[in-house]
C-alpha positions as a Markdown table, in Angstrom:
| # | Residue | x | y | z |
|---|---|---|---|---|
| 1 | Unk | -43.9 | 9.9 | 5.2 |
| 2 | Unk | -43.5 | 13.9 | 5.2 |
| 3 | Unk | -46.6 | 16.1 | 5.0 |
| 4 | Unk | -46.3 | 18.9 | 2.3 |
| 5 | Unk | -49.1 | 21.8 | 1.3 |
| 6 | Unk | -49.1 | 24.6 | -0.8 |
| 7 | Unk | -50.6 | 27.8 | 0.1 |
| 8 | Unk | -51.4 | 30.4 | -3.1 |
| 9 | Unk | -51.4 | 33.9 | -1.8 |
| 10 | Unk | -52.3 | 37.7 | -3.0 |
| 11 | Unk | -49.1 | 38.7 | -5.3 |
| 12 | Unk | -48.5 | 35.3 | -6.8 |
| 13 | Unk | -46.1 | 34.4 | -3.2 |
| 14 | Unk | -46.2 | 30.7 | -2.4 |
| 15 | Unk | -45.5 | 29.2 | 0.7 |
| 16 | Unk | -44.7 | 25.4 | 1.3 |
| 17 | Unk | -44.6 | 23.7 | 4.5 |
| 18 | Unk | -43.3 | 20.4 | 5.7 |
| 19 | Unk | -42.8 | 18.3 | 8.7 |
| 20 | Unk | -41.3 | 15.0 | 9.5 |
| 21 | Unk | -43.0 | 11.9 | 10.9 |
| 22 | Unk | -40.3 | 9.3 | 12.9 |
| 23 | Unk | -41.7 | 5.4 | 12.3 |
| 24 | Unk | -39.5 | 3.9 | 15.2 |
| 25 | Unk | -38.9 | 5.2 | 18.8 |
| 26 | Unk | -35.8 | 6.7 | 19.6 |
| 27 | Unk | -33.9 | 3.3 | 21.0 |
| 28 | Unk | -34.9 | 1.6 | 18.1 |
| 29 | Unk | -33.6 | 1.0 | 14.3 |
| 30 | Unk | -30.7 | 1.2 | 12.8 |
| 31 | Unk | -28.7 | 4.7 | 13.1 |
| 32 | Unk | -28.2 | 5.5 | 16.8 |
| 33 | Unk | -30.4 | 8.9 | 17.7 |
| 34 | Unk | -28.6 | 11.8 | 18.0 |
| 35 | Unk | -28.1 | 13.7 | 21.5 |
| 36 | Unk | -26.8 | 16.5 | 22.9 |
| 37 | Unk | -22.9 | 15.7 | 23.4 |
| 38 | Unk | -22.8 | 15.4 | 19.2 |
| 39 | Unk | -23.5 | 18.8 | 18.9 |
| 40 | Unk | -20.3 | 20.8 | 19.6 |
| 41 | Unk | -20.4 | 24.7 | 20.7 |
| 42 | Unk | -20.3 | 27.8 | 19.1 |
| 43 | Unk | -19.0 | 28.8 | 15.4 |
| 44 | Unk | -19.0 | 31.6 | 12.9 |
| 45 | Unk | -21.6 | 33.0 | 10.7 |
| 46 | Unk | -24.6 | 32.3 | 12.7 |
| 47 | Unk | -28.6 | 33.9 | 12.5 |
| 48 | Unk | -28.6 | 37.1 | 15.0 |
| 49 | Unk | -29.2 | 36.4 | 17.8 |
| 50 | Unk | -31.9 | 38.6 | 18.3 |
| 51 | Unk | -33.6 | 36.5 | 15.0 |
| 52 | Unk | -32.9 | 33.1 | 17.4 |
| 53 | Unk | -34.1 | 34.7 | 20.5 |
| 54 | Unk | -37.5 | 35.6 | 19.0 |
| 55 | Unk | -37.8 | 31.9 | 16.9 |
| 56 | Unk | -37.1 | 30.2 | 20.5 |
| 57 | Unk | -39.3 | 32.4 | 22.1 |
| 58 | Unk | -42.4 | 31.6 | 19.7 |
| 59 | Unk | -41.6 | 27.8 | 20.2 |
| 60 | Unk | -41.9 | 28.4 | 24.4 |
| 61 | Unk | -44.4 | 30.4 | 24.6 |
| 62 | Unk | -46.8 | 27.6 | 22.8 |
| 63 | Unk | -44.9 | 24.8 | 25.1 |
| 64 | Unk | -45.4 | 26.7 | 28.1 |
| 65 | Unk | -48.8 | 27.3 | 27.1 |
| 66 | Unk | -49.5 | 23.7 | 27.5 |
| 67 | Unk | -47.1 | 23.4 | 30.9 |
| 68 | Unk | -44.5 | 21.9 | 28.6 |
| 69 | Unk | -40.6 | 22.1 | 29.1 |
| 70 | Unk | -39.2 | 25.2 | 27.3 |
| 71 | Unk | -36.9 | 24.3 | 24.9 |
| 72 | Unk | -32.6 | 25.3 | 24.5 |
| 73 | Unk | -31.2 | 26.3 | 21.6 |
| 74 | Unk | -28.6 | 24.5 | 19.5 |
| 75 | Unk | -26.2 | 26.4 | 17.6 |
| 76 | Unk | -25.3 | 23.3 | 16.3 |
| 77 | Unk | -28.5 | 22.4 | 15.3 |
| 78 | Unk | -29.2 | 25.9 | 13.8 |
| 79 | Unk | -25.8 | 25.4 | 11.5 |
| 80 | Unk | -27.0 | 22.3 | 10.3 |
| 81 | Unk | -30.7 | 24.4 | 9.6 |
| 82 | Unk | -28.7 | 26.6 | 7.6 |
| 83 | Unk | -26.7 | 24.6 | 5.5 |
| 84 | Unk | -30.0 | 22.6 | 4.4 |
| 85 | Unk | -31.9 | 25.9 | 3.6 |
| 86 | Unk | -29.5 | 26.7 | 1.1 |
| 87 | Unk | -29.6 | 23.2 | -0.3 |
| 88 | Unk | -33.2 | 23.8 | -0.5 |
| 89 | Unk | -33.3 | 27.3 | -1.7 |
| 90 | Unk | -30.8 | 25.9 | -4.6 |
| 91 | Unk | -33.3 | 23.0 | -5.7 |
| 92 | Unk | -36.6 | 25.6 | -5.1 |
| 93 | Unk | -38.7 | 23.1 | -3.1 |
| 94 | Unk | -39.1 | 21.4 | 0.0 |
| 95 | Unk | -37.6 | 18.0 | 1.0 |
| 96 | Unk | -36.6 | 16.7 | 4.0 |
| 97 | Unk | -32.6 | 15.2 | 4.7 |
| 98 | Unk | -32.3 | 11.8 | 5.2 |
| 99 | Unk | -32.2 | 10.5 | 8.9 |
| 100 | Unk | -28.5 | 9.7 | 8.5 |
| 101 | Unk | -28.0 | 13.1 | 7.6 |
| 102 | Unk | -29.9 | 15.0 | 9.6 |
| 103 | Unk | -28.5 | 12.8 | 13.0 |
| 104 | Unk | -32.1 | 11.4 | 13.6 |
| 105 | Unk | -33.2 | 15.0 | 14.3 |
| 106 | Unk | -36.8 | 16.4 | 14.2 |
| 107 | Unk | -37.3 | 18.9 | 10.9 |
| 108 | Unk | -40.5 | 21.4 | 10.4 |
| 109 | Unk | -39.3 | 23.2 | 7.1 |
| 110 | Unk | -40.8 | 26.2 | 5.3 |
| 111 | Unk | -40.5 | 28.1 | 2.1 |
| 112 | Unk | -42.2 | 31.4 | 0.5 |
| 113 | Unk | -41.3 | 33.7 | -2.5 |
| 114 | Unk | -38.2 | 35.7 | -1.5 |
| 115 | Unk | -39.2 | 39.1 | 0.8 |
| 116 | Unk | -42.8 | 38.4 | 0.7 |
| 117 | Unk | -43.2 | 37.2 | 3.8 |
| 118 | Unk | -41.8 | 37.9 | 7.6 |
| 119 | Unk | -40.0 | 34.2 | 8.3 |
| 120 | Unk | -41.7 | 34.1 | 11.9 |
| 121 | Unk | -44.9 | 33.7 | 9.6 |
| 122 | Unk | -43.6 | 30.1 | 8.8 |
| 123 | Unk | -43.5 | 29.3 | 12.9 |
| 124 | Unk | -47.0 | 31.1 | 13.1 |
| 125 | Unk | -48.0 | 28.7 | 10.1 |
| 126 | Unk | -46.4 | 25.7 | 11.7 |
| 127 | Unk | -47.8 | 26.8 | 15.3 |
| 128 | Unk | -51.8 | 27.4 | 14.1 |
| 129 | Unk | -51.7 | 24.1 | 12.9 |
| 130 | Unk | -53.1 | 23.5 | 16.9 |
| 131 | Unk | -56.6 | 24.5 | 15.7 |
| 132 | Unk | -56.7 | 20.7 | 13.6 |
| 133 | Unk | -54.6 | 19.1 | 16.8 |
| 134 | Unk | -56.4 | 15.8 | 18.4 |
| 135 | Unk | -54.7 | 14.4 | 21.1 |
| 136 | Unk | -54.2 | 10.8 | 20.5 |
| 137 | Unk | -51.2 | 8.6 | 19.5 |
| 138 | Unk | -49.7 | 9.3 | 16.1 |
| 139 | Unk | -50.9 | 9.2 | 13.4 |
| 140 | Unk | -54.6 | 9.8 | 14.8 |
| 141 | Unk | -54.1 | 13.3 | 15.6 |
| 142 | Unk | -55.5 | 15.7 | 13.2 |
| 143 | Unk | -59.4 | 16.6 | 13.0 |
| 144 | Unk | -59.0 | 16.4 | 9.6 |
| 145 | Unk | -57.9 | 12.5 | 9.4 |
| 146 | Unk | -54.5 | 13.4 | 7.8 |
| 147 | Unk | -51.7 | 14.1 | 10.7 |
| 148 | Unk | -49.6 | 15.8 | 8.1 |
| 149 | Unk | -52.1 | 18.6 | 8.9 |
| 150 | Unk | -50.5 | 19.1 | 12.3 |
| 151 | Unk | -46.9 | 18.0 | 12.5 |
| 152 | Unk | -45.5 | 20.7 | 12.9 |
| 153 | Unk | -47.1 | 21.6 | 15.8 |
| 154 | Unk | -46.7 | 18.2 | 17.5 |
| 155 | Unk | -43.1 | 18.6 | 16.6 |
| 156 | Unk | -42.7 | 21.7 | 18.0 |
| 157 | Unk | -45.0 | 20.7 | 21.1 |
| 158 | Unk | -43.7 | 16.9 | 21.6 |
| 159 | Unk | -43.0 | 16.5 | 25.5 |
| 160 | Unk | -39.5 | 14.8 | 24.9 |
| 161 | Unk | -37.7 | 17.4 | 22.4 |
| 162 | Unk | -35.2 | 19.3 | 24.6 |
| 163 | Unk | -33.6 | 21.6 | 21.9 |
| 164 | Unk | -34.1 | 23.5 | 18.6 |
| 165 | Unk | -31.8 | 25.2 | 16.2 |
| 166 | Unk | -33.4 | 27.0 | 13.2 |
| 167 | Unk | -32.5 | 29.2 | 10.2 |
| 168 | Unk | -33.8 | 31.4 | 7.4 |
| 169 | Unk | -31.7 | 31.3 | 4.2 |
| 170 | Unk | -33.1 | 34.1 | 1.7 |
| 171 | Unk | -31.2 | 32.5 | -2.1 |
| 172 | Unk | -32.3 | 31.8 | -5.0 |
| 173 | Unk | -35.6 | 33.7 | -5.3 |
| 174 | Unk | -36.9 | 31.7 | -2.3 |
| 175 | Unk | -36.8 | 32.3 | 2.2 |
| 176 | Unk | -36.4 | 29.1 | 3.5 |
| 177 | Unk | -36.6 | 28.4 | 7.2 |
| 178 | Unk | -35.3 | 25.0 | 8.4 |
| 179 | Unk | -35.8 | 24.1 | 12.3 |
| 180 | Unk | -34.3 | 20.9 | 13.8 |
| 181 | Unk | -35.2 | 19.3 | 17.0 |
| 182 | Unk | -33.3 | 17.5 | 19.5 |
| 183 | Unk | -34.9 | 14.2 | 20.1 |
| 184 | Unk | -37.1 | 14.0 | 17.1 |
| 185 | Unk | -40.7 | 14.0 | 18.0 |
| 186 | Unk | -43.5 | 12.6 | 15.7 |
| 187 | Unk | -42.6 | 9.5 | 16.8 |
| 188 | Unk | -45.2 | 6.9 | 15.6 |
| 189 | Unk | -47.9 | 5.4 | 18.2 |
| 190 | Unk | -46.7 | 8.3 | 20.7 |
| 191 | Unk | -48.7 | 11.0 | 21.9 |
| 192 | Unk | -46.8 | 14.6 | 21.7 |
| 193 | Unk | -47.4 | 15.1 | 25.0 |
């Protein structure tokens, strides 16, 4: 189940947003969760770093807002971001990868019209979605009766994700900005935190 909305703004620039839901815990179903030994170390043409410092920071700042653990980055993670957001940017909408593909990560994606928008408005985007937040188990957390509505914040906020690798890919007429998150969180019947 993925959430998906599509914002019309001034200047005909469209912005898409979508976030995962996991239906099974961690320990359970059939492809073993991913976790941090799978993800090897460093690796050539990366986001800047000053680009990743400012994306992690944004993530913290909200987590530590709430007294959650801050979150590491994966470079590993952010690779895999990458080579997705140019599948994405290719096709010219949103979509999440499989499970299998993805390693059982957590994905928030977003997508606006190519330079009309400053990518940390997608985390902003993803982040505001707090003001619709209920806490509760999933998927009765949203004010609005549809969860989609906030999960991207509740990935971004779940207690048990440890890292997060994002990237912006700017192809194809389209900025795409794929985050994954190490465990997945939207884990139905959970809280976030």
């Amino acid at each position: 189940m993925d959430g998906f909305k599509i914002i019309f703004a001034a200047g005909a620039a469209l912005i898409s947003l979508c976030a995962t839901v996991a239906t099974t815990s961690a320990s359970v179903g059939t492809g073993k969760p991913a976790d941090s030994s799978a993800y090897g170390r460093g690796y050539d043409n990366r986001m800047s770093d000053t680009r990743a410092v400012r994306m992690l920071d944004a993530h913290n700042r909200e987590r530590t807002r709430l007294g959650l653990p801050r979150l590491k980055w994966n470079r590993t993670l952010e690779r895999e971001a990458k080579h997705w957001g140019h599948e994405l940017a290719k096709r010219g909408r949103l979509e999440h990868a499989d499970q299998g593909t993805r390693n059982n990560t957590g994905e928030n994606l977003w997508m606006g019209s190519q330079g009309h928008w400053d990518v940390m408005t997608g985390i902003t985007m993803m982040i505001d979605e707090k003001r619709h937040y209920r806490h509760g188990n999933l998927p009765n957390i949203s004010s609005t009766g549809n969860w989609a509505d906030v999960a991207h914040y509740t990935q971004i906020v779940w207690r048990d994700t440890q890292e997060v690798g994002c990237s912006v890919v700017n192809d194809h007429g389209w900025d795409v900005l794929v985050c994954r998150y190490l465990p997945a969180g939207n884990v139905w019947g959970q809280k976030a935190y």
